[in-house]
OpenMM code with the backbone's topology and positions (N, CA, C; nanometers):
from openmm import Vec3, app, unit

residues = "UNK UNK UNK UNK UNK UNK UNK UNK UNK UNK UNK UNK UNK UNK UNK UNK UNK UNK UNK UNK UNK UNK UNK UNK UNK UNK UNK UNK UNK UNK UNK UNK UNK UNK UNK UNK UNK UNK UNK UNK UNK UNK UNK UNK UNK UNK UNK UNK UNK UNK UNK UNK UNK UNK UNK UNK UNK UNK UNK UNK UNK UNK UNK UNK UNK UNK UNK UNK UNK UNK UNK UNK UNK UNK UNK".split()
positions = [
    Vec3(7.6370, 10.1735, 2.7446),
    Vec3(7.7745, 10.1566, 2.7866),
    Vec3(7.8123, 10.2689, 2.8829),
    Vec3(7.9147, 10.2659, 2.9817),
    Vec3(7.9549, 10.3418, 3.0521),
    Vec3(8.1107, 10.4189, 3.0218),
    Vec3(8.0370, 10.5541, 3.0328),
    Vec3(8.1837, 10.6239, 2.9750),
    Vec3(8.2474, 10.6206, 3.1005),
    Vec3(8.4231, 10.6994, 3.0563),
    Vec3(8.4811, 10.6730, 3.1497),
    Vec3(8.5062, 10.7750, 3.2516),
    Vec3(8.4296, 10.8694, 3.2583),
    Vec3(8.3946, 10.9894, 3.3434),
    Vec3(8.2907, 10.9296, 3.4393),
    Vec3(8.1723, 10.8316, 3.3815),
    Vec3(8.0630, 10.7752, 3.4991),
    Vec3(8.1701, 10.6755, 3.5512),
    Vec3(8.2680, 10.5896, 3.5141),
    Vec3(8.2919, 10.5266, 3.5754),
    Vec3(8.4243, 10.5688, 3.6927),
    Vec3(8.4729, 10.7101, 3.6484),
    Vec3(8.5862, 10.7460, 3.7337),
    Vec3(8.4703, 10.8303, 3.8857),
    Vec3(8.3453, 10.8234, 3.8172),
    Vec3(8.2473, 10.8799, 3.9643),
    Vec3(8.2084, 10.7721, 4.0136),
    Vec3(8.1891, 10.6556, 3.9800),
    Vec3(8.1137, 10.5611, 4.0612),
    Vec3(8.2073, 10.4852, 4.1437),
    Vec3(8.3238, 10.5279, 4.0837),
    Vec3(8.4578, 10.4769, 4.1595),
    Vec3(8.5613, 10.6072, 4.3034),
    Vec3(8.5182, 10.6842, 4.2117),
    Vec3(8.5787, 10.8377, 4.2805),
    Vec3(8.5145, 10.8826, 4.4074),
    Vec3(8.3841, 10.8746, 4.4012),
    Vec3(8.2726, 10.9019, 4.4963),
    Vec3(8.3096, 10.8457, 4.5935),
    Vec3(8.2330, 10.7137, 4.5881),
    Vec3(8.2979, 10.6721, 4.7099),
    Vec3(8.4332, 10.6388, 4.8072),
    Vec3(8.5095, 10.6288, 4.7236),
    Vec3(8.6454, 10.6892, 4.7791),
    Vec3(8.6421, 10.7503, 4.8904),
    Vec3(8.6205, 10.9106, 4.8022),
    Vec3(8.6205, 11.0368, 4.9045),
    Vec3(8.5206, 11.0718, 5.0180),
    Vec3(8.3988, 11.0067, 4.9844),
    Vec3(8.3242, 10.9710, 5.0942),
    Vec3(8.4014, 10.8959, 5.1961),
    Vec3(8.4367, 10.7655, 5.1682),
    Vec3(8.5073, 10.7061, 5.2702),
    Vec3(8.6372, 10.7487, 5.3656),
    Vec3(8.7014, 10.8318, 5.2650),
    Vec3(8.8157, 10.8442, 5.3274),
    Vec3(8.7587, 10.9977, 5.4232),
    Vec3(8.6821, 11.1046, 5.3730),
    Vec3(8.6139, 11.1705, 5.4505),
    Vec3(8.5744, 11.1348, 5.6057),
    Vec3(8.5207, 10.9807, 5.6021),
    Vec3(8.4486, 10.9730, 5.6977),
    Vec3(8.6075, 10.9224, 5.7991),
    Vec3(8.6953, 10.8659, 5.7290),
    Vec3(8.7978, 10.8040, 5.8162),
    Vec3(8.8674, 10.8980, 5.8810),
    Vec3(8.8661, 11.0434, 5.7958),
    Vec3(8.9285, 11.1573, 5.8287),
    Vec3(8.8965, 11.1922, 5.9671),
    Vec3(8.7162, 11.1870, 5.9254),
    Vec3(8.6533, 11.2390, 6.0836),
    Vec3(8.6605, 11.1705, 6.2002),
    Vec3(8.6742, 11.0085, 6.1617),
    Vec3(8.6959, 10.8814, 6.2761),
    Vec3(8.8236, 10.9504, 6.3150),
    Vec3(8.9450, 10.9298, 6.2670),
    Vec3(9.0941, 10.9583, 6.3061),
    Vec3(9.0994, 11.1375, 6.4398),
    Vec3(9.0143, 11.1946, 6.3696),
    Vec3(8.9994, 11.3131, 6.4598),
    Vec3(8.8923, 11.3381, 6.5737),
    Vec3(8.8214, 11.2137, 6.5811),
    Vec3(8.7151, 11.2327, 6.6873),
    Vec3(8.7873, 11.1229, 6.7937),
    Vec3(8.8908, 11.0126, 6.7398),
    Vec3(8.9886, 10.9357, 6.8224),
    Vec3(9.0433, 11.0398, 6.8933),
    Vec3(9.1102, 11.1152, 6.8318),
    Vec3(9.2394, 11.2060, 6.8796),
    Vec3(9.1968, 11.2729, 6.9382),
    Vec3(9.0405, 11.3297, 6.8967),
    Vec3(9.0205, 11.4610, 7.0450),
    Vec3(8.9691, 11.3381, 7.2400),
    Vec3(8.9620, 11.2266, 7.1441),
    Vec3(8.8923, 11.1299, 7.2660),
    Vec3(9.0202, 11.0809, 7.3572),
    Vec3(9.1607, 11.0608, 7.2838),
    Vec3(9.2257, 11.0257, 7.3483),
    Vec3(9.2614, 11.1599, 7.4217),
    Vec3(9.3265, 11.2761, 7.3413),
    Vec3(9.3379, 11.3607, 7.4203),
    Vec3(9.3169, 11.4219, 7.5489),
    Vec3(9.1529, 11.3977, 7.5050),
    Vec3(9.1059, 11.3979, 7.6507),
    Vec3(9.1464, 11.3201, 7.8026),
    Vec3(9.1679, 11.1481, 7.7124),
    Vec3(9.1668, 11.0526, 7.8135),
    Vec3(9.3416, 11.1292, 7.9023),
    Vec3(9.4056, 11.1698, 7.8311),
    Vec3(9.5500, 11.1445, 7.8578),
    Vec3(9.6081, 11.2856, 7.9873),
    Vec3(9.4429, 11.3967, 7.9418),
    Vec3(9.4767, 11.5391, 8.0310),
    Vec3(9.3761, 11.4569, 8.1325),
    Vec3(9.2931, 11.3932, 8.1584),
    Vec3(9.2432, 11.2653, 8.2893),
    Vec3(9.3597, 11.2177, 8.3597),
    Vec3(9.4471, 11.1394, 8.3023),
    Vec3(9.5399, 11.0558, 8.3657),
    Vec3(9.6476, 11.1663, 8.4190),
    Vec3(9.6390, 11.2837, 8.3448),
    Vec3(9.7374, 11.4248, 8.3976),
    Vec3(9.6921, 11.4254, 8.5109),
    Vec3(9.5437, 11.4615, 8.5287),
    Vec3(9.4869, 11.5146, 8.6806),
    Vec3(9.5151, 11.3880, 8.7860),
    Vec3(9.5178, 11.2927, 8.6987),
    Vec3(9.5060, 11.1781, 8.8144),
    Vec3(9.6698, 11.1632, 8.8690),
    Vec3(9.7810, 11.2070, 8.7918),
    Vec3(9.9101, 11.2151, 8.8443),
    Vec3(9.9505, 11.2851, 8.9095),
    Vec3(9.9189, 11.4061, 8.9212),
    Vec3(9.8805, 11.5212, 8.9802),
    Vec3(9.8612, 11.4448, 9.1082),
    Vec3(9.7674, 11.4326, 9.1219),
    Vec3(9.6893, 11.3732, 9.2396),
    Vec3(9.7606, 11.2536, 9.3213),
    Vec3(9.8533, 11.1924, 9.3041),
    Vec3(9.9260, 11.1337, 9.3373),
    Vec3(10.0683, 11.1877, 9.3831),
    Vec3(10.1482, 11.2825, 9.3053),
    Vec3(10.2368, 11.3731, 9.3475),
    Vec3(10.2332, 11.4031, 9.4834),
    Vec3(10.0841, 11.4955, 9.4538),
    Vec3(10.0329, 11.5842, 9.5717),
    Vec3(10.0088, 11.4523, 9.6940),
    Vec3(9.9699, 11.3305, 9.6876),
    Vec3(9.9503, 11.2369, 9.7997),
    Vec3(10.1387, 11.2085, 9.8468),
    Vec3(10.1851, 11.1796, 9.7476),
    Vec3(10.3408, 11.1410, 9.8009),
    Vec3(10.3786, 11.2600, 9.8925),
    Vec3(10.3940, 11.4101, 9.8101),
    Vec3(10.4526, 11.4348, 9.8762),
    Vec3(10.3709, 11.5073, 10.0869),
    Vec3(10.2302, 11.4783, 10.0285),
    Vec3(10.1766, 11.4825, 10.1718),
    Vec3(10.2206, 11.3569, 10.2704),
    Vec3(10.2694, 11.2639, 10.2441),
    Vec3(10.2881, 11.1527, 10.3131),
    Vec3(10.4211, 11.1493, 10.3712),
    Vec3(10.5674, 11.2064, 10.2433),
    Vec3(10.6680, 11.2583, 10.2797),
    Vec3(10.6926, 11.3306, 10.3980),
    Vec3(10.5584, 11.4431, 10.3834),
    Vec3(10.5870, 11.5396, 10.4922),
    Vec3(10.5370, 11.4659, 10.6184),
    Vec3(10.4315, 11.4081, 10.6349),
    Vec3(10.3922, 11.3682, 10.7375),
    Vec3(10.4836, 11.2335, 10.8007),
    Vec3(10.5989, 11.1648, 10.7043),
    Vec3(10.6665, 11.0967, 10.7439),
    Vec3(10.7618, 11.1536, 10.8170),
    Vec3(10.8216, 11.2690, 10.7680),
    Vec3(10.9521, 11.3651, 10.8350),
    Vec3(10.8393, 11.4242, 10.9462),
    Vec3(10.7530, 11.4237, 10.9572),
    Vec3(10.6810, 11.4672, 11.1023),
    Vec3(10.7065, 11.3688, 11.2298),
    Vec3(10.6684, 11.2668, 11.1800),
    Vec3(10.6664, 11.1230, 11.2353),
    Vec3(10.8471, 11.0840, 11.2872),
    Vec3(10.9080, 11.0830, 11.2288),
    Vec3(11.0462, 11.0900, 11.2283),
    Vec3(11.0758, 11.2006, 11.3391),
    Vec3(11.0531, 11.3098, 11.3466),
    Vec3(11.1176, 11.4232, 11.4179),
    Vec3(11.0091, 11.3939, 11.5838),
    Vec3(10.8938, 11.3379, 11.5750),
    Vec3(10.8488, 11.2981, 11.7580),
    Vec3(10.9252, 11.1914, 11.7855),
    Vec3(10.9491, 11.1268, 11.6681),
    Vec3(11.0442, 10.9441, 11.7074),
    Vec3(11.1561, 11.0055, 11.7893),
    Vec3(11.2431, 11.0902, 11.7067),
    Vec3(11.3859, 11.1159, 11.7413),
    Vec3(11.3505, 11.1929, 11.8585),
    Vec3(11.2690, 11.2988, 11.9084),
    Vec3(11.2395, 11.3365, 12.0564),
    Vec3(11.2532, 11.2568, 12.1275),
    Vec3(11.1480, 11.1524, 12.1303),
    Vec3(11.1133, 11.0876, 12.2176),
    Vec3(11.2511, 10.9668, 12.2408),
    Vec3(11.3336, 10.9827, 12.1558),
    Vec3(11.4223, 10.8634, 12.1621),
    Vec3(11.5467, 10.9798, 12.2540),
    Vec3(11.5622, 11.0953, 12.2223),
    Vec3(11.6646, 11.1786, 12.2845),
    Vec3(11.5964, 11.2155, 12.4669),
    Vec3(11.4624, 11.1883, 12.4639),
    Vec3(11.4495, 11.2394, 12.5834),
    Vec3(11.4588, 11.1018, 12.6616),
    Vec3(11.4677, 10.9492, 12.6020),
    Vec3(11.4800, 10.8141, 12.6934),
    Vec3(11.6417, 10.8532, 12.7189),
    Vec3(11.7143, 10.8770, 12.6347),
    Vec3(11.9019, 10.8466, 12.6041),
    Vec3(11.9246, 10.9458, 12.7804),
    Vec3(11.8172, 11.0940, 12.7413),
    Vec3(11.8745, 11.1276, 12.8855),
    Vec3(11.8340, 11.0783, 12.9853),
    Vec3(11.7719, 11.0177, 13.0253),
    Vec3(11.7172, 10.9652, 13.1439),
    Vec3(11.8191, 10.9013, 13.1700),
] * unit.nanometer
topology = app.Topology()
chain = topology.addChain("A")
for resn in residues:
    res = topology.addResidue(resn, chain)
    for name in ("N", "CA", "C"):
        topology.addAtom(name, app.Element.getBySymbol(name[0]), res)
C-alpha cells in the first residue's frame, strides 16, 4: 500500500518540476522579448533620425524654391 508521504511525492515532485521548468520558459520569453522590443527601439531611432533628415533637406529645398521664385518676381 502507499503511504501518504509516497503519495504527496509522486504527486509533489512533479509539480515542482513542472512549474520550475515554466518558471524558466516565462523568463527565457521575457529576456527574448526584451530583446525583440530594444531592436524595434534601434529601428525607431532610425526612422526619427530619417524624418528628421528629410525635414531638413525639405526646408533646404523650400529656401532654393523661394530664391528662385523671388529672383523671377524681380525680373
Amino acid at each position: 500500500m502507499v503511504t501518504n508521504q509516497q503519495l504527496y511525492l509522486a504527486i509533489g515532485i512533479p509539480l515542482i518540476f513542472n512549474a520550475g521548468l515554466v518558471g524558466l520558459l516565462l523568463a527565457l520569453m521575457s529576456a527574448k522579448f526584451k530583446a525583440m522590443e530594444d531592436r524595434f527601439d534601434g529601428i525607431d531611432q532610425r526612422f526619427d533620425d530619417m524624418k528628421d533628415l528629410w525635414r531638413a533637406e525639405l526646408h533646404r529645398v523650400e529656401e532654393v524654391l523661394d530664391a528662385r521664385l523671388k529672383h523671377l518676381e524681380e525680373r
